[in-house]
DRENSE-802610 format. One line per field, with one value per atom (N, C-alpha, C): residue number from 0; residue in three letters; atom name; y, x, z. Coordinates in steps of 0.001 Angstrom, whole numbers, plus 500000, padded with zeros to 6 digits. Each point is the difference from the previous one (the first is absolute). Layout:
num <- [NUM, ...]
residuo <- [ala, ...]
atomo <- [CA, ...]
north <- [Y, ...]
east <- [X, ...]
up <- [Z, ...]
//
This chain:
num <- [0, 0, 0, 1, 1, 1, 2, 2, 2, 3, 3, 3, 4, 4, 4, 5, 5, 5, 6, 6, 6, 7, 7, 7, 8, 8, 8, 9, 9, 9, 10, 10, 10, 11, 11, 11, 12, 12, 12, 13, 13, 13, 14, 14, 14, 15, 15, 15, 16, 16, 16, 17, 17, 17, 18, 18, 18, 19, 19, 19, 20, 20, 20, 21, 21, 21, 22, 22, 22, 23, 23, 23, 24, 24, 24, 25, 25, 25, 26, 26, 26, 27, 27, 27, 28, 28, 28, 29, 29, 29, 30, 30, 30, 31, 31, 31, 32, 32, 32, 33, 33, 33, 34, 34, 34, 35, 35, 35, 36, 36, 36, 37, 37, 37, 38, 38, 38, 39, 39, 39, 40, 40, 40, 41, 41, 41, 42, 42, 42, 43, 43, 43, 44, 44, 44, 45, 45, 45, 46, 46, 46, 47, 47, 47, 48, 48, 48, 49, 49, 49, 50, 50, 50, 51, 51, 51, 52, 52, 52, 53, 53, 53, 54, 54, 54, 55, 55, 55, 56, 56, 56, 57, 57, 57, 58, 58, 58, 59, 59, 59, 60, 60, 60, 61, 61, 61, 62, 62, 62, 63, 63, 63, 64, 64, 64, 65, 65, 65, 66, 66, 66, 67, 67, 67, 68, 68, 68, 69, 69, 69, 70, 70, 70, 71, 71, 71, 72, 72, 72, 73, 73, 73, 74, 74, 74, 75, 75, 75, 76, 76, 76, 77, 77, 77, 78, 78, 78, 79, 79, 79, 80, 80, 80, 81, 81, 81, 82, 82, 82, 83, 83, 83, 84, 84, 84, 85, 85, 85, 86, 86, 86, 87, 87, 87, 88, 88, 88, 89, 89, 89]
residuo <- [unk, unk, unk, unk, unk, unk, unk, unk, unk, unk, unk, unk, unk, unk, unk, unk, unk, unk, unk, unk, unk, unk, unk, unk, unk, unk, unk, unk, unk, unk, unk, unk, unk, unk, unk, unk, unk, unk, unk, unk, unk, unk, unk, unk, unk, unk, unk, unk, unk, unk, unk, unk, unk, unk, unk, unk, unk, unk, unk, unk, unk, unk, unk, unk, unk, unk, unk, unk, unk, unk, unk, unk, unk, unk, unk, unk, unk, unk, unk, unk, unk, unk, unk, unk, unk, unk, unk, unk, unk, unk, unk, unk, unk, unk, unk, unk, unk, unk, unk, unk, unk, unk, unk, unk, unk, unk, unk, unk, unk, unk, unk, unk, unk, unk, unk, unk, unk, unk, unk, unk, unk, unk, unk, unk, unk, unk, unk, unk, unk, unk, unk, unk, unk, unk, unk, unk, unk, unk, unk, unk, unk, unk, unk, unk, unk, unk, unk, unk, unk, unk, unk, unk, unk, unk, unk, unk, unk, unk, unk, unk, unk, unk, unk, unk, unk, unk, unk, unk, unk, unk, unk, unk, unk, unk, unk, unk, unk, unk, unk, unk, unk, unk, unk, unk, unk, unk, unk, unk, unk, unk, unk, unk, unk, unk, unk, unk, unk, unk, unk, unk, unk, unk, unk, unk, unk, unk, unk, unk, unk, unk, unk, unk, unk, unk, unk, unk, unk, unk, unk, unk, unk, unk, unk, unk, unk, unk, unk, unk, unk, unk, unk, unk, unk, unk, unk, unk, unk, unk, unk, unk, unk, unk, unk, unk, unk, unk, unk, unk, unk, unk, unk, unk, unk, unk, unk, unk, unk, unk, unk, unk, unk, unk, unk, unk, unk, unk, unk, unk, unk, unk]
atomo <- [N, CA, C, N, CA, C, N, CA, C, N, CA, C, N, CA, C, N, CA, C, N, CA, C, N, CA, C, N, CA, C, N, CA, C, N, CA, C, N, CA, C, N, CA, C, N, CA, C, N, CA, C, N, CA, C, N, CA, C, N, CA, C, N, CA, C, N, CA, C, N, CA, C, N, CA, C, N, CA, C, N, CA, C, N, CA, C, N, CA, C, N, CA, C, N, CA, C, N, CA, C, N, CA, C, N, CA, C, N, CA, C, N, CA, C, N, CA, C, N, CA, C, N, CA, C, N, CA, C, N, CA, C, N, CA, C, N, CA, C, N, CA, C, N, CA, C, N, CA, C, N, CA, C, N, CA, C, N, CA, C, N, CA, C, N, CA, C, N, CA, C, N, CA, C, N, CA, C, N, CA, C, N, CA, C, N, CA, C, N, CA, C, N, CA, C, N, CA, C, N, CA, C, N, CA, C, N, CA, C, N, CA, C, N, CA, C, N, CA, C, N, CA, C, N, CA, C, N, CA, C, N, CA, C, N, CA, C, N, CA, C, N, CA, C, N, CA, C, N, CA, C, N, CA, C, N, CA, C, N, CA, C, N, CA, C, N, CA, C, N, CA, C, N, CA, C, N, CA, C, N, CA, C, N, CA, C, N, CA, C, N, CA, C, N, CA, C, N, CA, C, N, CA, C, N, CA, C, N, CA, C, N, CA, C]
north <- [803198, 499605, 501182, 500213, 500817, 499510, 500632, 499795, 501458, 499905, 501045, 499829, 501271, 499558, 501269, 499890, 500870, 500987, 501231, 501054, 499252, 499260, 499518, 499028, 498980, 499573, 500916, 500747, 500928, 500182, 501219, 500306, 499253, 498502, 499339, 499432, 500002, 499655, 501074, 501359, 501267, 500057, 500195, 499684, 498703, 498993, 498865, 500776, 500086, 500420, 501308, 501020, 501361, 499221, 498986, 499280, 499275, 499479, 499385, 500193, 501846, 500411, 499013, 499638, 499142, 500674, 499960, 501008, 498578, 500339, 499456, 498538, 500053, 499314, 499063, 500131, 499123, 499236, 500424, 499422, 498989, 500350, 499081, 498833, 500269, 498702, 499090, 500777, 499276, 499151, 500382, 499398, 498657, 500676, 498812, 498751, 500106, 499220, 499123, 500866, 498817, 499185, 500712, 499188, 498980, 500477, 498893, 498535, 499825, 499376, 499420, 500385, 499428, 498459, 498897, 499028, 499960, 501150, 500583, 500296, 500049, 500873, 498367, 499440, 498814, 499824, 499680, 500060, 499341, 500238, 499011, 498937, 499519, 498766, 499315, 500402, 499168, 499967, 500626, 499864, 499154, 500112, 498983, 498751, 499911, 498650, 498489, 500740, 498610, 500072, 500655, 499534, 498985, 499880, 498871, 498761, 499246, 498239, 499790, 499089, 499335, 498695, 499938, 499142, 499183, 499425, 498418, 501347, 500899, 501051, 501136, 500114, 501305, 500784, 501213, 500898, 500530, 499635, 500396, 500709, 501478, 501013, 499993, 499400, 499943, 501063, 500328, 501280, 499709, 498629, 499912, 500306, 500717, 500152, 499384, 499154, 498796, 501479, 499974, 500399, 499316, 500913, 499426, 499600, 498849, 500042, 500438, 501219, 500774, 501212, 500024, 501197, 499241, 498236, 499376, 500174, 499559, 499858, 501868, 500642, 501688, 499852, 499508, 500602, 499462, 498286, 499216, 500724, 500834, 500413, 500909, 500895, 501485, 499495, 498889, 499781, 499215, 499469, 499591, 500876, 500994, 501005, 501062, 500151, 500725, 499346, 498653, 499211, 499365, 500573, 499611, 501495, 500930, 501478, 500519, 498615, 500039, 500161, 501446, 500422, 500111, 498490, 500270, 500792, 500362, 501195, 499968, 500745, 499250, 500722]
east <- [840813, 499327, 500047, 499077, 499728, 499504, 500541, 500062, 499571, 498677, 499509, 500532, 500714, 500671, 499067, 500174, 499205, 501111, 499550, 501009, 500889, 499951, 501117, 501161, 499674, 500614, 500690, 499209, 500675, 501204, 499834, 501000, 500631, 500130, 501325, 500811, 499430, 501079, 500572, 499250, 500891, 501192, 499911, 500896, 501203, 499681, 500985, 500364, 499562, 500754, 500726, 499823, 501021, 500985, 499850, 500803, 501392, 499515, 500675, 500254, 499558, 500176, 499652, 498979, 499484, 498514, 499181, 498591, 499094, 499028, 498908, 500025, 499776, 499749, 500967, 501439, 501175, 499736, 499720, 500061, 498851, 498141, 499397, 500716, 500011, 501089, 500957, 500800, 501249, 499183, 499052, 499431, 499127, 499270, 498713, 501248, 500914, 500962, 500352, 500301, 500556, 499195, 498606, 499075, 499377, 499860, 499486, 501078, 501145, 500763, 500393, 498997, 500073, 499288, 499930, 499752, 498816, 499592, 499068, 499150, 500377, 498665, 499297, 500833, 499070, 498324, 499346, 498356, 500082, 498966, 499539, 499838, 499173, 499482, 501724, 500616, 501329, 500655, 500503, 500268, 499278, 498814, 498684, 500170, 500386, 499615, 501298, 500660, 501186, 499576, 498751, 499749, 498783, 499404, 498790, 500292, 499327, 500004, 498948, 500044, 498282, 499964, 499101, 500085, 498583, 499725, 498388, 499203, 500333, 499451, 499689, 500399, 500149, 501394, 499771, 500948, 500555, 500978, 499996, 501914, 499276, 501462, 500760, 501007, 501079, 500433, 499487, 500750, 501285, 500097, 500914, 499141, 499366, 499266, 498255, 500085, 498553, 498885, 499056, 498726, 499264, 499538, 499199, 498197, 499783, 498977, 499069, 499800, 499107, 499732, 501586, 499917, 498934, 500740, 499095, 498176, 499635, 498804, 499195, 500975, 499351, 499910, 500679, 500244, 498833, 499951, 498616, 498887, 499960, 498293, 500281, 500881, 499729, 499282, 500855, 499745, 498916, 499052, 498892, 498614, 500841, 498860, 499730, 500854, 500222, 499319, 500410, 499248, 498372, 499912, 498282, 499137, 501304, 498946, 499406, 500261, 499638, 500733, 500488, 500191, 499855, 500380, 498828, 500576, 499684, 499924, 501485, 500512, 501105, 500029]
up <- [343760, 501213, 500965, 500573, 501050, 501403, 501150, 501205, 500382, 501414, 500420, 501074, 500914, 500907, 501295, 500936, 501287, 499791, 501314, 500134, 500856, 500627, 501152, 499123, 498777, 499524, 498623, 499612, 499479, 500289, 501177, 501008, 500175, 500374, 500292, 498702, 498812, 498880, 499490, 500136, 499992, 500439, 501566, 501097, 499402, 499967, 499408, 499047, 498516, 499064, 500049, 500988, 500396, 500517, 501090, 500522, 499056, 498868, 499337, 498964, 499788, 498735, 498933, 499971, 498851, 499753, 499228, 499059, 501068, 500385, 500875, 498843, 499105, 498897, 499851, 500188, 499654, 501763, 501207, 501356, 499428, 499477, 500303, 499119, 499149, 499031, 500564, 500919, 500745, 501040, 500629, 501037, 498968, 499162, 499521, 499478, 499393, 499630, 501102, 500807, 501482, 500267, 500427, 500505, 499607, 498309, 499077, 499800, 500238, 500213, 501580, 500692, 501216, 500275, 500776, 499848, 500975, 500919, 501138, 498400, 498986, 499072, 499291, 500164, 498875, 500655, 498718, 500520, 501148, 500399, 501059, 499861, 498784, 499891, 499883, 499361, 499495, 501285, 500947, 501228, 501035, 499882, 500807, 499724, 498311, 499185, 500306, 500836, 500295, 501477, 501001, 500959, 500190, 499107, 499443, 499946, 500383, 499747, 500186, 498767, 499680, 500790, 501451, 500400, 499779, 499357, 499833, 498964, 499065, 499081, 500908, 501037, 500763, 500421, 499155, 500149, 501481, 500724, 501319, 499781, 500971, 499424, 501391, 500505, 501041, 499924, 501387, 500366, 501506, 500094, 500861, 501597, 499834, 501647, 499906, 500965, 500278, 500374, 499229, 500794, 501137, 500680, 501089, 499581, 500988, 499804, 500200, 500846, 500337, 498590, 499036, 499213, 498692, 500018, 498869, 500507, 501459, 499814, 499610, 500769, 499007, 499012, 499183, 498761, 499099, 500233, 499832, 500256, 501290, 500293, 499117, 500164, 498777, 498674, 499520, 498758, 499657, 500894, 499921, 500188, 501008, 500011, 498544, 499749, 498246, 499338, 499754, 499130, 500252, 500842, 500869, 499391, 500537, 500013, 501050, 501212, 501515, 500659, 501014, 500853, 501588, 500205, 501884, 501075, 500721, 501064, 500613, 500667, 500662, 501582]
//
């Protein structure tokens, strides 16, 4: 597997591995290991998927904070105007 990295990230696993006397190569390892074992890494969907409840066959995802209704009725016009293709003036 290969990873293309910028000059700036370059530069900083250089830096780490002089740091820690470890080959650029043994640091990305130590790091991808950690991270991949972090519980911040599980997909999304699997993290998302215990905030879902199917309430009357509608999926509704609790996020603990109430939307407003001014953000629902936007969100309605956006999405009607998309689905129209009609854009009115504003």
């Amino acid at each position: 597997m290969n990873v293309d990295l910028g000059p700036e990230e370059r530069a900083a696993l250089e830096a780490m591995a002089a740091e820690t006397g470890e080959s650029p190569e043994e640091v990305v390892r130590r790091i991808l290991c950690s991270a991949l074992h972090s519980p911040q890494l599980a997909p999304r969907t699997v993290r998302d998927a215990r905030r879902f409840a199917n309430e009357g066959g509608i999926y509704v995802l609790r996020t603990g904070r109430s939307v407003s209704a001014e953000l629902t009725d936007e969100t309605l016009r956006q999405v009607r105007e998309e689905r129209s293709g009609y854009t009115p003036p504003r």
